[in-house]
N, C-alpha and C positions, 0 to 999 in steps of 0.2 A: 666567784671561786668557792667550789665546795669545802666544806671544811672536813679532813682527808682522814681522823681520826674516829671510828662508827662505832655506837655500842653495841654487841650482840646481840643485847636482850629486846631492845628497844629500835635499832637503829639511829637514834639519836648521831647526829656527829658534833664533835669535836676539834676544837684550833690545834689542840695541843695533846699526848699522853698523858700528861696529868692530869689535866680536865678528865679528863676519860675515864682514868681511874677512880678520879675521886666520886666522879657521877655513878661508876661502877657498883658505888657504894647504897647507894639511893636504892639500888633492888634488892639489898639487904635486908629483912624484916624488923632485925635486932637495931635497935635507935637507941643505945645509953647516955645521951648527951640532950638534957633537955634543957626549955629557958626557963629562968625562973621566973620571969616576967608574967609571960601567953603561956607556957605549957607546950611550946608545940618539942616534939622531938628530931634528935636529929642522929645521923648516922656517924659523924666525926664531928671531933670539934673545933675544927676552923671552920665547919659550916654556923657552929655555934655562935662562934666568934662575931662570923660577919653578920647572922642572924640578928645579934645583938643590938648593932649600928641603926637596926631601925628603931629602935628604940629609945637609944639615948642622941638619934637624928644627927651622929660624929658621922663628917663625910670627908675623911681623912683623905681622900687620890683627887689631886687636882690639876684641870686643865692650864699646861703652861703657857698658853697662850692668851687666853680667856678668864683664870684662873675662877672660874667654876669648880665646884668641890660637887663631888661623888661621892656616895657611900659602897661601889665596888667598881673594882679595878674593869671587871666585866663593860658596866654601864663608861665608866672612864673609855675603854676604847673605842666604846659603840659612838661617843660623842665626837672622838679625834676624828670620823671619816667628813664632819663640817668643815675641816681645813684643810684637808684634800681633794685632788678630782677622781680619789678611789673610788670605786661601785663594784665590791666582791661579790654582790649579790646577783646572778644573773637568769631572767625566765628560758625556763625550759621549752616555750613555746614559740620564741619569737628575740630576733636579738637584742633587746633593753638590759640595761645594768642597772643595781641601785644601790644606795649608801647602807640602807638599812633593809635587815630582813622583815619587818612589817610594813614597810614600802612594795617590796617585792609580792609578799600576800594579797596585801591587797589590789596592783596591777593581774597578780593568777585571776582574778575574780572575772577579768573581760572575758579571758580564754575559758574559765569553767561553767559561766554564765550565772554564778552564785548573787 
C-alpha cells in the first residue's frame, strides 16, 4: 500500500496529514530548536523532544504483545507488522508484498540489477 499522503517538495510520502506537515517543516532552513546534548538543530520541537530519547535511550511506546519498548512511535508500528500477515509494502515490478520497506528495497535490487 502506498502511503497516500506526498510532499511537494520532495515527494516523500506519508501515512498520515500530520506526518506531512510536520516533515513539511524539515524544508524549512530556519531550525530554532536545538539539542543541548549533539548540537544538532531542529525545525519544531516535538522533533526535539523525540531527538532527545536517543540520548537518554527512554523507549517509552511498547509492544503489547511482545512488550519491547521503542523509542518512536514510528519504529513501534514498523515492528507491529511481526504479528500480522500484513505486507503494505508491494514491488512495482512483479506481484511480491512485504512487511517492511527495506525488505522491499532490497528484493527491487533483482529487477534493477544493483
Amino acid at each position: 500500500m502506498e502511503k497516500p499522503w506526498k510532499c511537494g517538495v520532495c515527494e516523500k510520502g506519508f501515512w498520515s496529514p500530520y506526518d506531512l506537515e510536520i516533515h513539511r517543516l524539515s524544508h524549512n532552513t530556519e531550525k530554532p530548536f536545538t539539542c543541548s546534548v549533539c548540537g544538532k538543530e531542529f525545525t519544531h520541537l516535538p522533533s526535539l523532544l523525540r531527538h532527545n530519547l536517543i540520548h537518554t535511550n527512554e523507549r517509552p511506546f511498547k509492544c503489547s504483545e511482545w512488550g519491547t519498548n521503542f523509542n518512536s512511535s514510528q519504529d513501534l508500528m514498523s515492528h507491529q507488522h511481526v504479528h500480522t500477515e500484513e505486507r503494505p509494502f508491494s514491488c512495482s515490478h512483479c506481484t511480491k508484498r512485504f512487511k517492511w520497506s527495506s525488505s522491499l528495497l532490497k528484493h527491487q535490487r533483482i529487477h534493477t540489477g544493483e
